[in-house]
C-alpha positions, 0 to 999 in steps of 0.5 A: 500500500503506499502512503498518500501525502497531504495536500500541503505536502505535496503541493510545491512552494511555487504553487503556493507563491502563485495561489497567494498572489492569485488571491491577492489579486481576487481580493483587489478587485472585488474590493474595487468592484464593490466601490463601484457597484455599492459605495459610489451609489450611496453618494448618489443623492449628491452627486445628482446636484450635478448636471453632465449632458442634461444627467444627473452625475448620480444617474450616469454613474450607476447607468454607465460609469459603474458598467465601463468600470466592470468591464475595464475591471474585467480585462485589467483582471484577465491580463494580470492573471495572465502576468501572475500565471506566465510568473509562475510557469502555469500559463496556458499557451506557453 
């Protein structure tokens, strides 16, 4: 019978650098993510006081700025996971 290992021993000291800068990473922008799905949104009573092409800034921040925001969250996050991955020797297409 052989002995099976922990999954801390077995796993390697470079696979726990890259999963702790991948969660690094994950915990940034979900930080961001809720500044722009919640946070922004609480000011929006002020920000209504002022008038961007006849809207009010607290519309146009959760009808558009908090959208372009996720997107342009969405591919900084794909790019430097790929940074983190090709760090560590684990990208896809190397």
């Amino acid at each position: 019978m052989s002995s099976q290992q922990t999954p801390t021993s077995s796993t390697s000291a470079n696979d726990e650098a890259h999963w702790k800068k991948t969660t690094n990473l994950m915990w940034i922008h979900l930080g961001i993510w809720f500044f722009f799905g919640y946070v922004i949104h609480l000011f929006a009573p002020a920000l209504n006081k002022i008038v961007i092409a006849g809207f009010p800034l607290g519309f146009y921040m959760a009808a558009q700025g908090s959208l372009i925001a996720f997107v342009v969250q969405l591919f900084m996050f794909a790019r430097q996971q790929d940074n983190i991955d090709r760090e560590f020797g684990v990208a896809e297409d190397d």
